[in-house]
N, C-alpha and C positions, 0 to 999 in steps of 0.2 A: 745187947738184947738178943734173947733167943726167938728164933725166927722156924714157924712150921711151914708156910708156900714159896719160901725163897731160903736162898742159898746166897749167905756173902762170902765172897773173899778178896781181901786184901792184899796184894803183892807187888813192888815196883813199883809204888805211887801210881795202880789202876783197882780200882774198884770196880771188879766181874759179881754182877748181881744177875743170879739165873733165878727164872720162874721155876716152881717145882711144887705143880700139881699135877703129875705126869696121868693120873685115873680120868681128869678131865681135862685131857689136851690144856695145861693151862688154865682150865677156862679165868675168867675176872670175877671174884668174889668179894665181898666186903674187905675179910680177912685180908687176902693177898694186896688189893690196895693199900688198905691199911699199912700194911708190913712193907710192901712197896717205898710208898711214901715215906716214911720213916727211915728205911736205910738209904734212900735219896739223900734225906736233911742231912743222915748222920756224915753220910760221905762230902756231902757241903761244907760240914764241919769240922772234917779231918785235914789238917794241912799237911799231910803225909800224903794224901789223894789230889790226882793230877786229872786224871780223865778216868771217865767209867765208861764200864759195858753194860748192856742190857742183853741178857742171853734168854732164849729157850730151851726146849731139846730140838732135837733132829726131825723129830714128828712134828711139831708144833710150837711156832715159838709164842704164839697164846690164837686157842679157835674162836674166843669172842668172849662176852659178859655170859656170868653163869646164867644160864636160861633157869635152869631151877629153882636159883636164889629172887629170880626176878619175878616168876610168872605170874605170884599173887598180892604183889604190892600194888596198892592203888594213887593215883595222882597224889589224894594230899601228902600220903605216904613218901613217894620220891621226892617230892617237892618240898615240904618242909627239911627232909634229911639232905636234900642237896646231892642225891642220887651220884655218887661219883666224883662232885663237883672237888671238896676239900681235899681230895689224896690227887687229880689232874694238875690242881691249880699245885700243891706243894711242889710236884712233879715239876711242873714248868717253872718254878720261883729256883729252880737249880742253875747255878751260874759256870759250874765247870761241865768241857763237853764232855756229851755223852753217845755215845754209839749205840746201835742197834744191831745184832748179831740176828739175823730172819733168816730158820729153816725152816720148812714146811708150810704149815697153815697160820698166816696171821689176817684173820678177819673180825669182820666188827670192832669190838674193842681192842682186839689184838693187832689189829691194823693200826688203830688210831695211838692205841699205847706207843708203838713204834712209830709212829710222825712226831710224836712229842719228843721221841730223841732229835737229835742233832744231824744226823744222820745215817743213814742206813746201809751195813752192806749185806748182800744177800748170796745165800745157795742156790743153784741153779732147780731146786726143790720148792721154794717160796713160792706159796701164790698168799695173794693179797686180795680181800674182798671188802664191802658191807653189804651184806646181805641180810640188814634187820629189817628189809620191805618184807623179807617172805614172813617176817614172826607180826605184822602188821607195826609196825613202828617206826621209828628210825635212827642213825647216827647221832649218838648224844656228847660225846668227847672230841670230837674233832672231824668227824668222817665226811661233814659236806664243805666243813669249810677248809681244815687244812689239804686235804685232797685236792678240792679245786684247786690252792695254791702251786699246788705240785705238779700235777696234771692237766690243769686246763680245765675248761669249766663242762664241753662234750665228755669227754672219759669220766668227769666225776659223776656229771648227769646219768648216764651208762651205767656206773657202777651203781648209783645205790639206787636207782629207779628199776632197775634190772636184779639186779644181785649179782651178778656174774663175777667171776673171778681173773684177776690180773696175773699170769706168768710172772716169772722172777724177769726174763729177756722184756716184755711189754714193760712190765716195772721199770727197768735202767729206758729204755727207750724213751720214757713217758718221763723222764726226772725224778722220779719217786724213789728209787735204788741210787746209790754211787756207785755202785758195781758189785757184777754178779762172778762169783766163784763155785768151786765147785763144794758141795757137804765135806769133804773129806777138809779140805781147804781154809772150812770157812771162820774157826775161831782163830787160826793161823795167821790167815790177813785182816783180820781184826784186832786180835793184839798187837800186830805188825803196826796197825794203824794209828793202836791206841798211848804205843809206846814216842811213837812218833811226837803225839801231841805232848804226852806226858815231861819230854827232853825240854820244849820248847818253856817259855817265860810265861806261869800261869796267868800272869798281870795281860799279857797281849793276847792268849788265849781266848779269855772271858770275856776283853773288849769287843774282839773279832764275832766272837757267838753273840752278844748283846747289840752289835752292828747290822749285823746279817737279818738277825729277827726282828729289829726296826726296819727293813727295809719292804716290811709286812705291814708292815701300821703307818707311816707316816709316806704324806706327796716325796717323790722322788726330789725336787727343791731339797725341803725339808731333813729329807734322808743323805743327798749328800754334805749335807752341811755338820750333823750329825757325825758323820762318818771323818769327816777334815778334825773337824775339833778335838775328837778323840784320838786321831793320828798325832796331832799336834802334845795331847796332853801325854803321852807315851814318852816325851820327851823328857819327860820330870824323872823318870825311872832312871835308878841304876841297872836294868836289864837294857835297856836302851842304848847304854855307854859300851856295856860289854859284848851285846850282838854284832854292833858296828867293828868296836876295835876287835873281837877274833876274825871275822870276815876280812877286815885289812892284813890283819896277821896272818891269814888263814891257818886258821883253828877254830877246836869244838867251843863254841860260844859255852860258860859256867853259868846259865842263868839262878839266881837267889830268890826271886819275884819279888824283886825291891825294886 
């Protein structure tokens, strides 16, 4: 599918999917989710594709939901259409990981867009906001509840009560970043990152991601039990047999994700 606010490319079993509405910093539009979503699924369904990136530019790797596209929709209006809802939710139904590459400005949507990755690494450029108190509203994809998650419930309160904006350095401090690089640096150790995952056994990968984000939803009991059973079930794999015996041998494990 040809694609006008995003940029796919495919290389090395990583799927680098950049936003490219550069006239509006990014911003979040119908379109762009749309197209979003959709090379999400497709990359879902490539079994060529091992791990994705989610990039921006240098300026911004998304300044928030189009304010122009939003300003004159009314309640029933979002509400019936699920404002957002159907291309987050496709978003999060992605089961291989996926990175966030954050330079510049990622607020509002563009903050939340990038917590729905997997995880985040950022340029020493990145700030991070929601700042929808000032446009009289608020965080609709993630911004009060996954933030809390990340940061604490004071810094979230702070951010969207306030608007104020998070540093890339406050960002890793606070958990919200895996680490801060520099712009020159930063698709660098990202693909560094991404290649990483990509070597590994996609079957243990995906377990490990679906692990991790249950430990979001269910009593800690719960979660670790969750967590034992799928260690155990790893065991059925032939990636399993083979990580152990190169480790013995020492050599590069040949994982198949069988």
């Amino acid at each position: 599918m040809a694609y006008e606010t995003i940029i796919v490319e495919v290389e090395d079993h990583i799927a680098k999917v950049t936003l490219n509405r550069p006239d509006a910093l990014n911003a979040l539009n119908d379109q762009l989710m749309s197209e979003l979503a959709d090379a999400m699924a497709a990359a879902q369904a490539d079994s060529k594709v091992r791990c994705i990136v989610l990039a921006g530019s240098e300026k911004a790797f998304a300044a928030g939901a189009d304010i122009a596209m939003m300003k004159d929709k009314t309640y029933i209006e979002v509400f019936t259409e699920d404002l957002f809802g159907p291309e987050t939710d496709a978003i999060s139904r992605v089961r291989k990981p996926i990175i966030a590459a954050v330079s510049g400005y990622a607020l509002g949507g563009g903050c939340e867009l990038a917590m729905m990755c997997d995880f985040i690494i950022a340029s020493e450029t990145a700030k991070f906001g929601q700042p929808e108190v000032n446009l009289g509203v608020m965080a609709g994809i993630g911004g009060t509840q996954r933030l809390t998650h990340a940061v604490g419930k004071a810094k979230a309160m702070d951010m969207n009560l306030t608007g104020r904006f998070m540093d890339a350095a406050e960002a890793e401090r606070s958990g919200l970043v895996s680490r801060v690089v520099s712009p020159k640096k930063l698709m660098e150790e990202v693909m560094a990152a991404a290649h990483k995952i990509a070597e590994k056994s996609m079957i243990s990968t995906m377990a490990i991601k679906e692990a991790v984000n249950k430990s979001f939803e269910v009593p800690l009991r719960d979660g670790l039990l969750f967590e034992r059973r799928v260690f155990h079930s790893l065991f059925a794999t032939e990636d399993q047999k083979e990580g152990m015996e190169a480790f013995l041998e020492k050599r590069t494990a040949q994982f198949r994700d069988k």
